[in-house]
N, C-alpha and C positions, 0 to 999 in steps of 0.2 A: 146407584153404586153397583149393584146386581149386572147391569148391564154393561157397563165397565169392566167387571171380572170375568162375565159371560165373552166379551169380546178379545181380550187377553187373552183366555183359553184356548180362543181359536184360532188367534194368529200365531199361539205357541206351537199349536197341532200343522198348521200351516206348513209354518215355518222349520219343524220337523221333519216333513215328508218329503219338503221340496230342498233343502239345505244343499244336498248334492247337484241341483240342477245350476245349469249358469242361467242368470240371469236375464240373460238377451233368448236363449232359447225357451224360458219358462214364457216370458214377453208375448212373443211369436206363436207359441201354441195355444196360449190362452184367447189372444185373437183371432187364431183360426176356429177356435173351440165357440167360440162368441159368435163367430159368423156363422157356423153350422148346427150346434146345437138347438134342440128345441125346449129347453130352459135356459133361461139366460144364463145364470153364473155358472160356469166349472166347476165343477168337485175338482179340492186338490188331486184325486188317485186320479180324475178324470187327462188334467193336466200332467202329471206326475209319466199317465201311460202314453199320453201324447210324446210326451219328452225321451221317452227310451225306446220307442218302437222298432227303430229302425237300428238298436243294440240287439233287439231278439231275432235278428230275424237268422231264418237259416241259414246254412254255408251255401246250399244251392242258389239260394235266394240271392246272396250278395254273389257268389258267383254270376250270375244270370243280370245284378243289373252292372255289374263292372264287365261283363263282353259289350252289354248293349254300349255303354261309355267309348269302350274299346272301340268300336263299329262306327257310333257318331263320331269318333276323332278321324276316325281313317276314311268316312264318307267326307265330311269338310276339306281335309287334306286333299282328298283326289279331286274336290272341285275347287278347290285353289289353286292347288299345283298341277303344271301339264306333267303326268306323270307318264315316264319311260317304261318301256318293255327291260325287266332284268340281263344283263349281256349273258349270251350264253353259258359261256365258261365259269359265270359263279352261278348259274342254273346246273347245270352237271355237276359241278363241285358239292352245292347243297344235296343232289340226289343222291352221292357217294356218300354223303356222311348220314345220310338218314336213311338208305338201305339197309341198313343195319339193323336199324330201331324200329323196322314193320313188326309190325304184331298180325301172327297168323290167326286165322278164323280158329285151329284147334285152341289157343291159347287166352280166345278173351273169352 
């Protein structure tokens, strides 16, 4: 009966830490954690930090991999599409409207 309650307790403490996570991503990280780990089971926090890591990460950070994203859509695109030289006249015309917005070496 002990062990009954003992177990209850823990899928209480479980089921506490993880309540916020979905279900399909709680899934996936625990597998990955099982694959890698060198104790088999996961600690819930272990799981818990699997699951929100990529919430903390810094503004740099997610800037830096949404260019990369940026960069593989626009590498794919130029070898799928035969892509053209811009005509000139909206090449001058971008340059007119962004002359403007240079930022001088005294200024940054």
């Amino acid at each position: 009966m002990a062990d009954d309650e003992q177990a209850a307790d823990e899928v209480a403490v479980w089921h506490d830490l993880l309540m916020d996570i979905p279900i399909e991503l709680a899934m996936q990280k625990t597998r990955e954690l099982c694959r890698i780990n060198k104790h088999f089971a996961p600690t819930p926090a272990e799981i818990y930090q699997a699951c929100v890591e990529n919430q903390t990460l810094s503004i740099y950070e997610i800037q830096r991999r949404e260019n990369e994203q940026q960069l593989l859509e626009l590498q794919e695109y130029h070898e799928r599409e035969e892509v053209k030289p811009m005509p000139e006249h909206i090449a001058r015309r971008l340059d007119q409207l962004f002359a403007g917005m240079r930022v001088n070496n005294d200024e940054s």
